[in-house]
C-alpha positions as CSV (number, residue, x, y, z in Angstrom):
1,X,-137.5,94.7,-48.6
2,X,-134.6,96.2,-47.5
3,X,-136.8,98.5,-45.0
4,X,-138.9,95.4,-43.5
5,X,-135.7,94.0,-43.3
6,X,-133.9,97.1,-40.9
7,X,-137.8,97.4,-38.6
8,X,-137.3,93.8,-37.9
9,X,-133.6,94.0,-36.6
10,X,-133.0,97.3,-35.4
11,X,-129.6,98.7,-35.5
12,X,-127.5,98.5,-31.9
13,X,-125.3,101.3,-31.4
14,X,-122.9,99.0,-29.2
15,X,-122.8,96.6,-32.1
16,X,-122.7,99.1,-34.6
17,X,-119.4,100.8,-32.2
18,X,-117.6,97.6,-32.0
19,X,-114.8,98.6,-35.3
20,X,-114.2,101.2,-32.7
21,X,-112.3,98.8,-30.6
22,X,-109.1,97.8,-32.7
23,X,-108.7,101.0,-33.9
24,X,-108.8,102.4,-29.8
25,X,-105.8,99.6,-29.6
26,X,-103.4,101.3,-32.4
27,X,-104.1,104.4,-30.6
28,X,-103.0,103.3,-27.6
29,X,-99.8,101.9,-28.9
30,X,-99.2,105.0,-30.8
31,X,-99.7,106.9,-28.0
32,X,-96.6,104.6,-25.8
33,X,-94.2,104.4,-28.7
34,X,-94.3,108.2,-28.8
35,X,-92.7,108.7,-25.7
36,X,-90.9,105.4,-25.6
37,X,-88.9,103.3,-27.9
38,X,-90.7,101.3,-30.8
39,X,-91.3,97.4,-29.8
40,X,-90.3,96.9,-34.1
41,X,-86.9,96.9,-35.7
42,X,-85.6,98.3,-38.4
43,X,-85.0,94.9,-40.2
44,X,-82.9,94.4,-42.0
45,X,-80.7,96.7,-41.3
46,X,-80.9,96.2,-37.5
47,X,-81.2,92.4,-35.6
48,X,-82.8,90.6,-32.8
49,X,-79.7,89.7,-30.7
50,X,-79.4,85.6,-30.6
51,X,-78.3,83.2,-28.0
52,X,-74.9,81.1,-28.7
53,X,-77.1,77.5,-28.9
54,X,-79.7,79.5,-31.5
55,X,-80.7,76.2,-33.6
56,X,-80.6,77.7,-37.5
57,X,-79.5,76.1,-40.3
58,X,-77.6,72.8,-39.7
59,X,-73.5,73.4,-40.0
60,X,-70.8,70.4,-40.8
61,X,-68.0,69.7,-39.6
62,X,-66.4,68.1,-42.3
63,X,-62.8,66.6,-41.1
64,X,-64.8,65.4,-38.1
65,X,-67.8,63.2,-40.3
66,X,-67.4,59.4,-40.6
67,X,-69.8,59.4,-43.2
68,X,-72.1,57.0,-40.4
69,X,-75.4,58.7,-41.8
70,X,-77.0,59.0,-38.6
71,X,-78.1,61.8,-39.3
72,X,-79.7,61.0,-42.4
73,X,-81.7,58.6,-40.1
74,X,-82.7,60.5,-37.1
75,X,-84.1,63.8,-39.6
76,X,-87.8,63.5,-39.4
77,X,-88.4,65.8,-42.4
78,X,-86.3,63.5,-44.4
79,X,-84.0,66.1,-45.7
80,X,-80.4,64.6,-45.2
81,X,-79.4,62.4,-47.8
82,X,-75.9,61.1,-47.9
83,X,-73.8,61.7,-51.1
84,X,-70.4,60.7,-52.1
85,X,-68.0,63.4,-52.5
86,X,-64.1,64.0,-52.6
87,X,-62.5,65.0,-49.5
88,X,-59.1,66.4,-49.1
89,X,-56.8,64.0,-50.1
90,X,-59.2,63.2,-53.2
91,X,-60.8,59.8,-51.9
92,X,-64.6,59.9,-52.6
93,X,-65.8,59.8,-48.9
94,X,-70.0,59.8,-48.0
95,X,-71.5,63.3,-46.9
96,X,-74.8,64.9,-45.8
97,X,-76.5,67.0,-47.9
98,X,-79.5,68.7,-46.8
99,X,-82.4,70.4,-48.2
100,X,-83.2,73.4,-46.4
101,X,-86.4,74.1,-48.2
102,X,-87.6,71.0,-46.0
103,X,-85.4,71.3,-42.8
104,X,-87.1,72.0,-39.9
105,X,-84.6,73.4,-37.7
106,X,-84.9,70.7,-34.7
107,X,-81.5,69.5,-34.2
108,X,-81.7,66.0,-34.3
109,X,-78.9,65.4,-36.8
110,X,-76.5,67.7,-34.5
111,X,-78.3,65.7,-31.5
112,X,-77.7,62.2,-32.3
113,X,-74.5,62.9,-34.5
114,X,-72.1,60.3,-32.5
115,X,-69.0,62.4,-33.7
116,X,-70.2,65.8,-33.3
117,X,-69.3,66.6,-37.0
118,X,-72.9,68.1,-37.2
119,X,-73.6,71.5,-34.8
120,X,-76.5,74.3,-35.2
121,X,-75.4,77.4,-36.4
122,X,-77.0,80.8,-36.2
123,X,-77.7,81.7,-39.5
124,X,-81.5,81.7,-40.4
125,X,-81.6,84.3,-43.7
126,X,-81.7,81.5,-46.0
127,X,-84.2,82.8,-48.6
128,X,-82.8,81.6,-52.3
129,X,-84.7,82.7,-55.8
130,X,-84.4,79.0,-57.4
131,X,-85.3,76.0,-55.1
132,X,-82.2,73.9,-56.4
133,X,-80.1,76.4,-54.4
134,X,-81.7,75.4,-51.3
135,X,-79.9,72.2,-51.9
136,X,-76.6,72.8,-48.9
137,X,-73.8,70.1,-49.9
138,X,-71.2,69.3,-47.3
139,X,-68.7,71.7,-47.9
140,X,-71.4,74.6,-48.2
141,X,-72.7,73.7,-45.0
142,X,-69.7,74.6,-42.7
143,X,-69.7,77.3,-40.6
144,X,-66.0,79.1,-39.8
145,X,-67.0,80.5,-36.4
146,X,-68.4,77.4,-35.0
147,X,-68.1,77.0,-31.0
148,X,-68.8,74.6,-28.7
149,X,-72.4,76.1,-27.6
150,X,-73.3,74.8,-31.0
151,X,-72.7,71.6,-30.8
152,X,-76.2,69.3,-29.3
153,X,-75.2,66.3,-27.2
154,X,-77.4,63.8,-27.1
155,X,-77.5,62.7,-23.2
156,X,-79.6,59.9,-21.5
157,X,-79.5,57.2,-18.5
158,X,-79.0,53.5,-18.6
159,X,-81.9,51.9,-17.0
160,X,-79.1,49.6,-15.2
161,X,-77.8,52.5,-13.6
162,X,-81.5,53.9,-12.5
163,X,-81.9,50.0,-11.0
164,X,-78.3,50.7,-9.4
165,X,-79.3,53.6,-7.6
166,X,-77.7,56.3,-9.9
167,X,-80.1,57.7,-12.1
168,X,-78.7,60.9,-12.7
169,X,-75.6,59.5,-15.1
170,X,-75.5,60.8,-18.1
171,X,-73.5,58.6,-20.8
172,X,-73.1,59.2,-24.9
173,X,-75.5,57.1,-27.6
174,X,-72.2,54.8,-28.3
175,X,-71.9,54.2,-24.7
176,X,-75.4,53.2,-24.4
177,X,-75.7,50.4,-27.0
178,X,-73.5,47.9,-28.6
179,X,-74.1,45.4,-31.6
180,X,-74.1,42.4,-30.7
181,X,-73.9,39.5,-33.1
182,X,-75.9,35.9,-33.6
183,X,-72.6,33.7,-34.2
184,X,-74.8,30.6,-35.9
185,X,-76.9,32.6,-37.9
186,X,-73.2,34.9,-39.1
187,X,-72.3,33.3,-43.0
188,X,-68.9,35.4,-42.4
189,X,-69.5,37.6,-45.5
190,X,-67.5,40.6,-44.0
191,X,-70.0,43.1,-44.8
192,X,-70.3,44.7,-41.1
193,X,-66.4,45.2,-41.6
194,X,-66.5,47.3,-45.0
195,X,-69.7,49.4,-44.3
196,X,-67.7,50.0,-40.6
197,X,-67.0,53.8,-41.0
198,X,-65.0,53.7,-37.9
199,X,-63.4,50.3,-38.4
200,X,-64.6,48.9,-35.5
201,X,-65.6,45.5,-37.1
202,X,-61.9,42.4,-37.2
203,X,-63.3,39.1,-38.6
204,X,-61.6,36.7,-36.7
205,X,-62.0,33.0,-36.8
206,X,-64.4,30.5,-35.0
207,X,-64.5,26.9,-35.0
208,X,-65.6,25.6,-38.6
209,X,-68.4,25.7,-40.6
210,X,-70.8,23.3,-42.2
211,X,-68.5,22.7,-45.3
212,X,-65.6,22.3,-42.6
213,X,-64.2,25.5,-43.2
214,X,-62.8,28.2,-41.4
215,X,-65.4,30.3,-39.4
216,X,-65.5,33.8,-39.7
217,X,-67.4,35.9,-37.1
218,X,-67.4,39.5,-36.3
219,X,-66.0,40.8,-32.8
220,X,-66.6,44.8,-32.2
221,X,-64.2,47.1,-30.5
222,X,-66.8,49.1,-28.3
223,X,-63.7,51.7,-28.0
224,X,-64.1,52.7,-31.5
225,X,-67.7,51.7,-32.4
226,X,-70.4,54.3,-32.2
227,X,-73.3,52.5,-32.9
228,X,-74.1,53.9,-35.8
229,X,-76.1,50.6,-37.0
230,X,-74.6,50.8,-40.0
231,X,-73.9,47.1,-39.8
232,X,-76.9,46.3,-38.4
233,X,-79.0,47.9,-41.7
234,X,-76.4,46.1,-44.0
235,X,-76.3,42.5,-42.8
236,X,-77.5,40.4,-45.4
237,X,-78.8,37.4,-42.1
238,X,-79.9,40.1,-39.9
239,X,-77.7,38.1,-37.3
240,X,-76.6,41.7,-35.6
241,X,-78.6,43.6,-33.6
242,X,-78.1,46.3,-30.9
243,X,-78.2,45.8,-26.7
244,X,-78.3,48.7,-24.1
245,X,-74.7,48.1,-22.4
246,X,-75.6,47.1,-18.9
């Protein structure tokens, strides 16, 4: 069978010559990196030089976090997850923590961090034997030699200025938006003011209520408020929402 099989297909010598090609490749590359320096690296012992904005594994700032958990948010891979933890003084405070088994690298939480607590860093050897050590808390995650290349801003245009003829403003995400709150639907419950990390949240009064009572509505102090939502997610009427500042 096997000789009807060879008379009916003849062997091809260029087919038969075509292993020849990778191997004329390698001999070509030989050939250059014996007069010339090697394209490889001696890894690990020597290292690809990296750029100062290098995007490895996310780095905290953790003096400069509110604890707003934007960042949580804006991760697409889901790997942020706030925790609470002590900070300096003692007081439990809320902190990212981040599973870099899952982390993508991309930036976001340095990107839309409306305090710039978060930055890239450019450490990217982050190969651990047991996967629980892959979970970074807040204080692991900071990086001594952090500079200002690290840090991502997040940088867009107001369609108001584009209709005003200046389209090439750039503004911050807490200059962009600000909450802005439905006084008859508002119950006055003063949740917007505790979950404020900033404190940018006074309950002042307004008029009475139903029952004749004192009125308590929300006012925001856009100086300090960087629209982190936070107040938006936690209000029990849904009565705040979020406007582009015109």
């Amino acid at each position: 069978m096997a000789m009807k099989y060879l008379d009916k297909y003849p062997r091809s010598t260029a087919k038969t010559l075509w292993v020849l090609k990778p191997l004329w490749s390698t001999i070509k590359l030989f050939s250059k990196t014996v007069v010339r320096r090697p394209v490889t690296i001696q890894y690990p012992y020597e290292k690809e030089w990296l750029p100062d904005n290098y995007r490895g594994r996310p780095g905290l700032r953790f003096d400069m976090c509110v604890g707003c958990g934007v960042c949580a948010r804006a991760c697409p891979t889901g790997c942020i997850k706030m925790i609470e933890v002590p900070d300096d003084d003692g007081k439990m405070v809320m902190r990212p923590e981040i599973f870099l088994g899952r982390c993508a690298f991309c930036g976001y939480c340095a990107e839309f961090c409306p305090t710039n607590a978060m930055t890239v860093t450019p450490e990217y050897e982050l190969a651990e034997f047991y996967k629980k050590n892959l979970f970074w808390g807040p204080r692991r995650l900071n990086f001594e030699d952090t500079t200002p290349e690290m840090e991502v801003h997040y940088e867009v245009t107001l369609q108001s200025d584009i209709d005003a003829g200046n389209p090439e403003r750039r503004v911050h995400v807490f200059d962009v938006d600000n909450p802005v709150v439905k006084e008859d639907a508002c119950i006055g419950c003063r949740k917007c003011e505790k979950v404020c990390p900033v404190g940018a949240v006074t309950m002042i009064e307004k008029g009475l209520n139903e029952r004749g009572k004192p009125k308590l509505v929300p006012v925001f102090d856009h100086d300090k408020c960087i629209c982190c939502e936070q107040c938006v997610i936690d209000c029990p009427k849904s009565c705040i929402h979020i406007e582009e500042a015109l």
